[in-house]
C-alpha positions in Angstrom: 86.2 -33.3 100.4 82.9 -34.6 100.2 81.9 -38.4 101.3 78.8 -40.5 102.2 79.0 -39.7 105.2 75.3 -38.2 104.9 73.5 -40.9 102.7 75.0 -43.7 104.7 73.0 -41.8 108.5 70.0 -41.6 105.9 70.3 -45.4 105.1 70.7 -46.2 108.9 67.8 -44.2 109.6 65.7 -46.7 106.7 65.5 -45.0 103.9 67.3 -47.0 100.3 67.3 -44.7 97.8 68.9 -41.3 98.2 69.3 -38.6 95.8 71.5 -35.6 95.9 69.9 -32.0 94.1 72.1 -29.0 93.3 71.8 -26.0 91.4 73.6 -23.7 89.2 73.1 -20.6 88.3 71.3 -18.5 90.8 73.3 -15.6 90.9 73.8 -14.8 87.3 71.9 -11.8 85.4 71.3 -14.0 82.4 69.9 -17.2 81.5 67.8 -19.9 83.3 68.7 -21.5 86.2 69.8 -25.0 86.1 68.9 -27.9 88.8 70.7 -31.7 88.9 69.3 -34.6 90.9 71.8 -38.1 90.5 71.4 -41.0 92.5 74.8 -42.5 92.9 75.8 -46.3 93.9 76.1 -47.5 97.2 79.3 -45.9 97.5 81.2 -45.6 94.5 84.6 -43.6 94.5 85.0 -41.1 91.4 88.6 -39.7 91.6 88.2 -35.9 91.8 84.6 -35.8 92.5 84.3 -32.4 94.7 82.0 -29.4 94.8 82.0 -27.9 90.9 83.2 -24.7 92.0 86.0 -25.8 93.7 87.2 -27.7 89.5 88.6 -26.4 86.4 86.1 -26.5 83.9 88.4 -29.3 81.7 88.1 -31.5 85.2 84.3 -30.4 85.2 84.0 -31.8 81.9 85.7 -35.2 82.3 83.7 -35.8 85.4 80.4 -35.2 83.9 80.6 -37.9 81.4 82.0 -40.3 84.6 78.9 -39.6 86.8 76.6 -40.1 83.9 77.9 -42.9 82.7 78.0 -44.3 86.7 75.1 -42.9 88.4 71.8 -45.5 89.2 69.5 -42.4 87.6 70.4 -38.6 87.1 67.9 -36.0 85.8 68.4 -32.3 84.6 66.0 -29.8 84.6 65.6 -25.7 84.3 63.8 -22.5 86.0 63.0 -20.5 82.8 64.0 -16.9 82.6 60.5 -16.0 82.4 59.8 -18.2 85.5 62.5 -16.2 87.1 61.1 -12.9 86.8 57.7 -14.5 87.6 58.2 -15.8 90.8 61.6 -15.0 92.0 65.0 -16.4 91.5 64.1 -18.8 95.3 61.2 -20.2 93.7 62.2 -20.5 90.4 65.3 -22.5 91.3 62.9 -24.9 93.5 61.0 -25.6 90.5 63.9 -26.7 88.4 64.8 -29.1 91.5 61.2 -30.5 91.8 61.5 -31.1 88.1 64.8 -32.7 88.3 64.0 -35.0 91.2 60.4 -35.6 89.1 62.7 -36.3 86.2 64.6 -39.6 87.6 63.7 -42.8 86.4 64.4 -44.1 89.3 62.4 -42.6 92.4 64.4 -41.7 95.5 63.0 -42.2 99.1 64.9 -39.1 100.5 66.7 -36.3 98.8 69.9 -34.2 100.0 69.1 -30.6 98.9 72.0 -28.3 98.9 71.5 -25.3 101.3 69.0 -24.1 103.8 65.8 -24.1 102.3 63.5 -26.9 101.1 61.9 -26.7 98.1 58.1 -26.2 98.0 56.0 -29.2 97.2 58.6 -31.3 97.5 57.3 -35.1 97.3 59.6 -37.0 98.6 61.7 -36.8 102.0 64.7 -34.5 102.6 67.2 -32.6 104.2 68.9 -29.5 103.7 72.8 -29.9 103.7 74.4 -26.2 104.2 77.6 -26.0 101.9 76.2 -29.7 100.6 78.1 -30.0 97.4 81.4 -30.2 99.1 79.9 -32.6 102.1 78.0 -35.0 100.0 78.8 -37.4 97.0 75.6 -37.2 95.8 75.0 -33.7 96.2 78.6 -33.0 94.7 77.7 -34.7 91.8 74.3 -33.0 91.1 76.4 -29.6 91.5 78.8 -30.8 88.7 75.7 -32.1 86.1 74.1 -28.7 86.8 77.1 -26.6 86.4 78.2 -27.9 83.6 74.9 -28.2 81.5 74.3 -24.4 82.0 77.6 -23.0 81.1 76.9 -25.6 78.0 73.8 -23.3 77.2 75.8 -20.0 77.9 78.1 -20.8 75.3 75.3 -21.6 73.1 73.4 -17.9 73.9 77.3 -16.9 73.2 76.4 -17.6 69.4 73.0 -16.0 69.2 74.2 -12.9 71.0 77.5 -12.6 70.6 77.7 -8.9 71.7 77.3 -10.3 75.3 80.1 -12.7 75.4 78.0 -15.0 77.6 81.2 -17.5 77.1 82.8 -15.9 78.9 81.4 -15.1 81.9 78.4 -16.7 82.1 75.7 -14.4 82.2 77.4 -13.4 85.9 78.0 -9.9 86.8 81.2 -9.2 85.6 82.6 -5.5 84.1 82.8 -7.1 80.8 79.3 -7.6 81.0 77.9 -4.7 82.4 79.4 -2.6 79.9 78.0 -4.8 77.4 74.2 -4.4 78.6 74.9 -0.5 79.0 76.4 -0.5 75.3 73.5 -2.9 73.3 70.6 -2.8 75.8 69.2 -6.2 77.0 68.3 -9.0 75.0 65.9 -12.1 75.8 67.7 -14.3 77.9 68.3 -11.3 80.5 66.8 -11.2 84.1 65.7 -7.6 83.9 64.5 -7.9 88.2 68.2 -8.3 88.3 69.1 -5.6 86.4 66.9 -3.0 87.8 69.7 -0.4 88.5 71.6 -0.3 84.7 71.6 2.2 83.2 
């Protein structure tokens, strides 16, 4: 379960305001990719707070409402499609975290990023925390925000190309959907770098 463990070495070390990033959404073959940055009280307890894919999508909901109502400052943002298949799924998805952690209006003094890599042109201090969104409050919290605001877009593709059955699954990889591109071809919202192999 994740804690603040991580913010509380970054407050020893001097810094104040710490924001976790997460995004969802890198994997799928449709759709943007979606980034979250929240900056939570000095250590406030949500019950059930955990990493997003590790929650039902009903417990998802619920705690997407508590961490906005609760956080200091939260900020959503997106990689376009387009962006995807102009720079790469990697650089696409730092984008939508730059603009995320651009977006808060409150400004951090260090940021938890969830993985390995840091994004480029980052402004502000940071850390990479492997597996962060079950280690980190804050980071947990930005995976839930960005989880659930993309799967909120999938459903609305859902209506505009219902052939797809993006409410489903997503825009993720799944039989259903395979069959689906192979039957009606691709539409807009499809990352065709990802698809190079359909046929």
């Amino acid at each position: 379960m994740p804690d603040f463990e991580i913010e509380n070495n970054a407050k020893q070390n001097g810094y104040k305001i710490i924001c976790g990033v997460d995004e969802a959404g890198r994997g799928p073959l449709a759709g943007p990719v979606c980034a979250a940055a929240v900056i939570l009280p000095e250590n406030l307890v949500i019950e059930g707070l955990n990493d997003s894919k590790k929650l039902s999508e009903k417990k998802r909901e619920m705690l997407f409402d508590v961490i906005k109502e609760k956080a200091v400052a939260y900020s959503i943002a997106f990689g376009s499609v387009e962006e995807i298949e102009n720079v790469n799924i990697l650089n696409a998805t730092f984008l939508a975290m730059n603009r995320a952690i651009e977006g808060l209006d409150v400004k951090p003094d260090y940021c938890l990023i969830d993985g390995n890599r840091v994004p480029k042109d980052i402004k502000f201090p940071c850390e990479t925390v492997i597996k962060g969104d079950s280690k980190s409050y804050s980071v947990a919290a930005a995976s839930i925000l960005a989880k659930v605001t993309r799967d909120r877009l999938m459903l609305e593709y859902d209506k505009k190309y219902p052939a797809y059955k993006f409410a489903k699954h997503k825009g993720y990889g799944t039989k259903e959907h395979y069959e689906a591109i192979r039957e009606n071809g691709f539409c807009e919202i499809h990352r065709l770098s990802f698809l190079k192999n359909v046929h």
